[in-house]
C-alpha positions in Angstrom: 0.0 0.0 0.0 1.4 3.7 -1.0 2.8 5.1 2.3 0.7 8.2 3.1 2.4 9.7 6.1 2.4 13.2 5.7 1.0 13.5 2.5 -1.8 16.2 1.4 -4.1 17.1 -0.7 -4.3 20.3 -2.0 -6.4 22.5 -4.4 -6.4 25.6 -5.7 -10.1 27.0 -7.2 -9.5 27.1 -11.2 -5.7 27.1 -11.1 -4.4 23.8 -9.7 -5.0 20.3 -8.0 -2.4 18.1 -6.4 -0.5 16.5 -3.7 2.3 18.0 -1.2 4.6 16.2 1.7 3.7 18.3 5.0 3.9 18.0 8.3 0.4 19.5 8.7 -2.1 21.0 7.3 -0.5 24.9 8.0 2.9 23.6 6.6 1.6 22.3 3.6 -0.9 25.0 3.1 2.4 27.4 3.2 4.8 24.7 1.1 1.9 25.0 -1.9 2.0 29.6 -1.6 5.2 29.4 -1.4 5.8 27.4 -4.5 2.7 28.9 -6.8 4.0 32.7 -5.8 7.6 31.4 -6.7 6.0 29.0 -10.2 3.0 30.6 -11.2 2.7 33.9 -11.8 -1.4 33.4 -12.1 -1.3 32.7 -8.3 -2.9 36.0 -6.0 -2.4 34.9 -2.0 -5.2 38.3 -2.0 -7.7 35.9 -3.7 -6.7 32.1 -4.2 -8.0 30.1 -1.3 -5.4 26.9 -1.2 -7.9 23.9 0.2 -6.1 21.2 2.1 -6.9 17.7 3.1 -5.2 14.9 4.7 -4.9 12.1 2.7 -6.4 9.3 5.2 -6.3 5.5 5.9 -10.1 5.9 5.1 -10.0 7.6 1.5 -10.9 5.1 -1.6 -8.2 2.7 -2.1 -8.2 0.2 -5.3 -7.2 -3.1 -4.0 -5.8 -4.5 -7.2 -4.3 -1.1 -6.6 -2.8 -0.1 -3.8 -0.4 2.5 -5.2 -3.6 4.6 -6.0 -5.5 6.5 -3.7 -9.0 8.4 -4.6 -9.3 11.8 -3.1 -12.0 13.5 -5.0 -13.8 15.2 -1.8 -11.5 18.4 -2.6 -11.8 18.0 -6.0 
């Protein structure tokens, strides 16, 4: 099974999805400004909300799988 410790989900309304190593949900909410201000220059900390959820032991796993973890609730 894909090791999950520490791992985020993270989106960004109309710009970006995708998945960040933290060590909480603060960290990884400042790990994902800190790359989009110094990546994207579409990304405004004034108006993009960065959503953030912990990938969990209880999100949709495929058993045949188990590499791949569902996270849509963010999405």
């Amino acid at each position: 099974m894909l090791d999950i410790t520490n791992l985020y989900a993270y989106r960004i309304e109309e710009l970006a999805v995708g998945i960040v190593k933290a060590k909480s949900y603060e960290d990884a909410r400042e790990k994902v400004k800190v790359a989009y201000l110094k990546h994207n220059d579409c990304f405004d900390l004034e108006r993009d909300v960065v959503e953030i959820k912990e990938i969990a032991e209880d999100d949709s796993w495929f058993s045949d799988n188990p590499d791949v973890v569902e996270v849509d609730e963010l999405i």
